[in-house]
N, C-alpha and C positions, 0 to 999 in steps of 0.2 A: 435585267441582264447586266450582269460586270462588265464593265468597259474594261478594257485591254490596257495592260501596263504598257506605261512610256517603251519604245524599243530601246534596245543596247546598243548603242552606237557607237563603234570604233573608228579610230583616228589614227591612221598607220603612216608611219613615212620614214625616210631615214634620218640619221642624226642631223640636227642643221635645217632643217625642213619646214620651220615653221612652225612645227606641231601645236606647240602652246597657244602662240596668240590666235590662233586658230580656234583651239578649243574654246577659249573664255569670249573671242567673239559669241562662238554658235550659244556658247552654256548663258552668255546675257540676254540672247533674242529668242532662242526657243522658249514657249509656251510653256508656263511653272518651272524656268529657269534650270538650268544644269549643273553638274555635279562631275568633276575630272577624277578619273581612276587610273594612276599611272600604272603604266606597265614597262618600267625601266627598272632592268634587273640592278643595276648600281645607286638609281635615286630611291631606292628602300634604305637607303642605309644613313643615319646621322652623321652631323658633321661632313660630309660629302657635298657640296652645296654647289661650289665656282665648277671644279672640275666635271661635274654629269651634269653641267647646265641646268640643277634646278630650279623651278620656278621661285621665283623670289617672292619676300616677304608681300609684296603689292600686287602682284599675280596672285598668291592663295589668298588675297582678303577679297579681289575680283568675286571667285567664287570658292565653294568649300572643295577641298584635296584629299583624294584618300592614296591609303598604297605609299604614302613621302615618308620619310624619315620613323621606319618600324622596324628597323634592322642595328642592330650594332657591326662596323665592320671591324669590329677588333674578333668576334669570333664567327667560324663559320658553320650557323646552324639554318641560316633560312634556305630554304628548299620551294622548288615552284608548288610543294603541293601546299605549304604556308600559303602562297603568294595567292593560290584560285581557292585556297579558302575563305584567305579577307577578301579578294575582289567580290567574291560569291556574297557577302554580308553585304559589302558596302553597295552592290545593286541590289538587293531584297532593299536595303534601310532608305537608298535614295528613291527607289518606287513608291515604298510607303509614304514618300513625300510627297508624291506626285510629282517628281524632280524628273530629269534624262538624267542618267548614266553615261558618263562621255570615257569611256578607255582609251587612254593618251598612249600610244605606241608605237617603242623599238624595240622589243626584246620580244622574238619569232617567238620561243618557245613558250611565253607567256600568254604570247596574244592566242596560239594555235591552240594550248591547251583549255585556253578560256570558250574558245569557239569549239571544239571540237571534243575535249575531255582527255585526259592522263592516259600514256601507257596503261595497258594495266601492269604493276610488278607484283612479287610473289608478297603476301601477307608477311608480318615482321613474325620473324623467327629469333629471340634471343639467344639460344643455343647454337644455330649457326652464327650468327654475329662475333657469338662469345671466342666460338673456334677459329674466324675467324682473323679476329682482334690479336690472337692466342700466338699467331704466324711473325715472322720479320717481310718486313717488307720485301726483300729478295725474292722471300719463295713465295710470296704473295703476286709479285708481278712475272715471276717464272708460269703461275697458272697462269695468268691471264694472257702471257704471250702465249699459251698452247689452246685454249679454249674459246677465247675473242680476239684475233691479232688486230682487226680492226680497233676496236676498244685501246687496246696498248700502243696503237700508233698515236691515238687521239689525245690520252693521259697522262701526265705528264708523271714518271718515274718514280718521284719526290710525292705524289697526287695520292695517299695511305685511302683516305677516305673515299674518294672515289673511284679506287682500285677495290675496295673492298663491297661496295655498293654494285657494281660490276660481275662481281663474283657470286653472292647475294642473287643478282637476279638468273644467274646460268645453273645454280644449284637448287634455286626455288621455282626455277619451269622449265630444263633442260634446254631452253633455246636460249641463247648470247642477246646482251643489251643492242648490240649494235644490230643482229637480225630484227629484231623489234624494233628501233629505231629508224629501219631501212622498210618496214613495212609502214609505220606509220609516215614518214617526211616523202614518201613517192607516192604515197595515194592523193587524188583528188580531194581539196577539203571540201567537208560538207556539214559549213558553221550550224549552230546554232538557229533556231527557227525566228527566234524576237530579235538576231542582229541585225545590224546594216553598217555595211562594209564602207568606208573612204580610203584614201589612197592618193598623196601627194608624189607627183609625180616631178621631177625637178631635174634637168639637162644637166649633165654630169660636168662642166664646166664650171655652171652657174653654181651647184652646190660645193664643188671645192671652191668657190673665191669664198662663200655661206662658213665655212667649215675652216679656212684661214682668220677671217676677218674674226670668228669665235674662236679662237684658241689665243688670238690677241688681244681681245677683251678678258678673255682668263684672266689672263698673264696681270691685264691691268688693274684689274679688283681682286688680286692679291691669292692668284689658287694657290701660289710657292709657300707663302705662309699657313694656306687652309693646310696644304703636306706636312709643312713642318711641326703645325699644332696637332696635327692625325698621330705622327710618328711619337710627338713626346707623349701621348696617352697608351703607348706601345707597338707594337707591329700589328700591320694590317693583317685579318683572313686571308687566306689564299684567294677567294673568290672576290673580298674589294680591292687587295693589290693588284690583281690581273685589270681593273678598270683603266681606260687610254688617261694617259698623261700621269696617270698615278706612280707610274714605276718611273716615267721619265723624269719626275721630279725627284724621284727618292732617288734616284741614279744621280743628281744634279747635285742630290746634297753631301749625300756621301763623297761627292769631290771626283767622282765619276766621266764627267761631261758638262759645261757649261750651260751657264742659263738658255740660251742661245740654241745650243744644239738641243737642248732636251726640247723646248719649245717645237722646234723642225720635225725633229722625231713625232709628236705628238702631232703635228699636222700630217705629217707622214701617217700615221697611225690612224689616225680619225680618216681620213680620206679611203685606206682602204676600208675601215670596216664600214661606209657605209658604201662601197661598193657589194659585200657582202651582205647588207642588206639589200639594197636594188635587188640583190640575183634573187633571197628567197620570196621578197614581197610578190615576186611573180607568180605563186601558189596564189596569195591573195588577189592579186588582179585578174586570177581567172573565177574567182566566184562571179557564178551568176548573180548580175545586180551590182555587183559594186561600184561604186563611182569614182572614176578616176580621174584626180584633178589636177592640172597644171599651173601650178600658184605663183611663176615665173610672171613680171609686170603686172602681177593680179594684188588689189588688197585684200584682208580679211573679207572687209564688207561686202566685196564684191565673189570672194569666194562662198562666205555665208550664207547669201542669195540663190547660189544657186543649190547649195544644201540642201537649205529649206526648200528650193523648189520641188528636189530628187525625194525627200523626204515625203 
């Protein structure tokens, strides 16, 4: 009889939450060792390192990383269905090790589509593309104000490729991205049969002092220079400029705002987006089964403990 592959274990929480040393605890004591699969739509990209908090050089030797640094953010082509095709390899390659699969995650849409699977959208059509492409942006985002208003509140003007993507999906199945998107983020999720759900739960106080005290350690290992080395290899994608503290810094440089206040901003900024996580991780905490943890006066070791127990 086959014995049954390691399960897929996900590690969900918001920014500032601990995630990491969490993970390399569980991936050193679980049984044939574990294997981190980020799922931070910003640490795909190089050179990004201070500012998305990723794991440093002595965290990935801990254990092996996948998902880090496979993106260039000078241009914007990585797409989540890139992102759950390597995740998709990287748990087949870590099973055949006999290894866990540990999915490290902030980024909803990542984690949802790994547990639950992709919109579906309309087959690629180069012809439409072409047509398109063919438009100025004006009378591109004129449809889209008549056809998705939703959609056009969400994109941002300037947003060519994602207004185009938009449009794409309303001519290639008659229904609007955003009807689709509102079917899928208000249903019940219903992961995946080999996952198991975690879920760091952290007092919304406790995580903004979590969430200050990182954006001052930034500050101190030099994220100003990680930007200013970013910018001299050119301007960022849309998609890595839009990353917290990244604009606040280019803003800094450009003579915009003081060191000082961009920093503020950027606590400012981080604090709310991880109250936007809290709101949606609550799809996740209502999976049946998940285990929900409060790692506030707790150590790894002692939150690892009780993992393995749930496990």
């Amino acid at each position: 009889m086959t014995s049954q592959p390691p399960p897929l274990i996900v590690l969900l929480g918001p920014t500032a939450s601990g995630k990491t040393s969490l993970a390399l605890e569980l991936a050193d004591r679980l049984p044939g060792g574990g294997e981190l699969i980020g799922a931070d739509s910003m640490q795909i990209y190089r050179h990004m390192s201070i500012g998305t908090a990723k794991p440093t050089a002595e965290e990935q030797a801990r254990a092996p990383h996948h998902l880090i640094d496979v993106a260039d953010p000078h241009v914007d082509t990585f797409t989540v269905h890139d992102w759950i095709r390597l995740a998709e390899e990287a748990v087949e390659a870590i099973r055949a090790r006999q290894a866990h699969p540990i999915v490290v995650g902030g980024t909803n849409l990542y984690v949802r589509a790994l547990l639950e699977g992709m919109i579906d959208g309309p087959p690629p059509d180069p012809a439409l593309r072409a047509s398109l492409e063919a438009r100025t942006s004006e009378d591109l985002r004129s449809e889209l104000e008549a056809v998705d208003e939703e959609a056009a509140r969400r994109i941002h003007p300037n947003d060519r490729r994602r207004t185009i993507r938009a449009l794409e999906v309303f001519h290639g199945t008659g229904q609007s991205l955003s009807e689709q998107q509102v079917q899928w983020s208000s249903s019940v999720i219903r992961p995946r049969e080999d996952a198991r759900v975690i879920c760091l739960d952290w007092p919304t106080e406790a995580l903004n002092r979590r969430i200050n005290r990182r954006v001052k350690m930034m500050a101190e290992d030099g994220f100003l220079e990680e930007v200013r080395t970013l910018l001299e290899r050119g301007a960022l994608g849309e998609q890595a400029a839009s990353a917290v503290g990244y604009g606040e810094m280019t803003r800094h440089l450009e003579g915009a705002c003081t060191l000082e206040e961009a920093l503020e901003r950027t606590k400012i900024r981080t604090r709310r987006f991880a109250k936007q996580q809290r709101t949606w991780m609550r799809r996740f905490h209502a999976i049946e089964g998940t285990l929900k943890l409060q790692p506030e006066d707790r150590t790894p070791t002692e939150l690892v403990d009780e993992i393995l127990t749930w496990l």
